[in-house]
C-alpha positions in Angstrom: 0.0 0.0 0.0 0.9 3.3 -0.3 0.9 6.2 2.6 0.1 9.8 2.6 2.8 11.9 4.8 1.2 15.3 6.0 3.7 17.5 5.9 2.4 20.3 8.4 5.5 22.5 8.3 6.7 24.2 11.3 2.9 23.9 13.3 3.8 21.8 17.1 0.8 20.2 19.2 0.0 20.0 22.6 -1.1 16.4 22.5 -0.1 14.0 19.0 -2.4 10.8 18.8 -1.3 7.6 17.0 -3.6 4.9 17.7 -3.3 1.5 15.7 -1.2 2.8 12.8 2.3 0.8 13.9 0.7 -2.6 13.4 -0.2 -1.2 9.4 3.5 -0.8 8.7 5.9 -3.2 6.5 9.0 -2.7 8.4 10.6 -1.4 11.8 12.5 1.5 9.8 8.8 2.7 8.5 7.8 2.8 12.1 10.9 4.5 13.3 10.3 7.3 11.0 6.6 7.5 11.7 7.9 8.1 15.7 10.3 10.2 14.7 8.0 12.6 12.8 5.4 12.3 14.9 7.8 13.2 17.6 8.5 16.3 16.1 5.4 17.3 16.2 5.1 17.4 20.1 5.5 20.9 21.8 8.3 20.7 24.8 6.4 19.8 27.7 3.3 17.8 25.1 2.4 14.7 25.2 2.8 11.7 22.3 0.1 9.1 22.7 1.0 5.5 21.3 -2.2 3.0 21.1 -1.6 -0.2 20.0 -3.6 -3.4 20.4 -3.1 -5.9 23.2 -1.8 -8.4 21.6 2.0 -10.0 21.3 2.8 -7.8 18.4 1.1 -4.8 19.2 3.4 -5.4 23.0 6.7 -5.8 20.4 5.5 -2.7 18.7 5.1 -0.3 22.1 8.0 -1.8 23.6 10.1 -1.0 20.8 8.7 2.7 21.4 9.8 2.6 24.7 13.2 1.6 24.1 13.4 5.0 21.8 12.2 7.2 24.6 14.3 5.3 26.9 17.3 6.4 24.7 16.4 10.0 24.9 17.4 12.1 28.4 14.6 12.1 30.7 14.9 16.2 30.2 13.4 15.6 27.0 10.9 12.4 27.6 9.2 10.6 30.3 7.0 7.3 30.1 3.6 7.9 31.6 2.2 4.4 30.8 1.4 1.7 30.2 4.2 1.5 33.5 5.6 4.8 34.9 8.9 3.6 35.3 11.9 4.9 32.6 13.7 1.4 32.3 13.2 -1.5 29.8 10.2 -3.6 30.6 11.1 -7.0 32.5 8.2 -9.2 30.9 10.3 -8.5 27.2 13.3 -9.7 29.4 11.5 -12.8 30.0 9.7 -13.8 26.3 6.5 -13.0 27.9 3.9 -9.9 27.1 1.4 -7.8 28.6 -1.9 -6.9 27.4 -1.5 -3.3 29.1 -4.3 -4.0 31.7 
């Protein structure tokens, strides 16, 4: 399939909402640069919203969206949910998943 990229120029939000579009992707480097851009989209201090279904990919596909934020300085992002804490999840340690409950 083909996507449509919105280029909005140099406009920031508050709040950026991305529900179930990570899943619809071929590849991890698509989804990289769809966080990224979104990301850039986020006013310092705003919030970027990541919705994903609760499923064993859809876990694959957040976690791998927390390990990017977990990359950055906590200056610049925190991790609000689905767990508060800023450090890697421990069920991915174990081969497991959570359904975000």
């Amino acid at each position: 399939g083909e996507y449509i990229i919105i280029n909005f120029g140099p406009i920031i939000f508050d709040i950026v909402y991305c529900g179930y579009v990570l899943e619809e992707l071929k590849s991890a480097a698509e989804r990289e640069l769809i966080i990224e851009s979104l990301w850039e989209k986020v006013i310092p201090g705003g919030l970027l919203i990541l919705v994903e279904p609760g499923s064993p990919k859809g876990f694959r596909f957040v976690h791998d969206f927390r390990n990017w934020i977990i990359k950055k300085d906590r200056s610049e992002a925190n991790i609000f949910a689905p767990c508060p804490h800023h450090n890697e999840c421990p069920l991915a340690k174990e081969l497991s998943w959570c359904n975000f409950d």
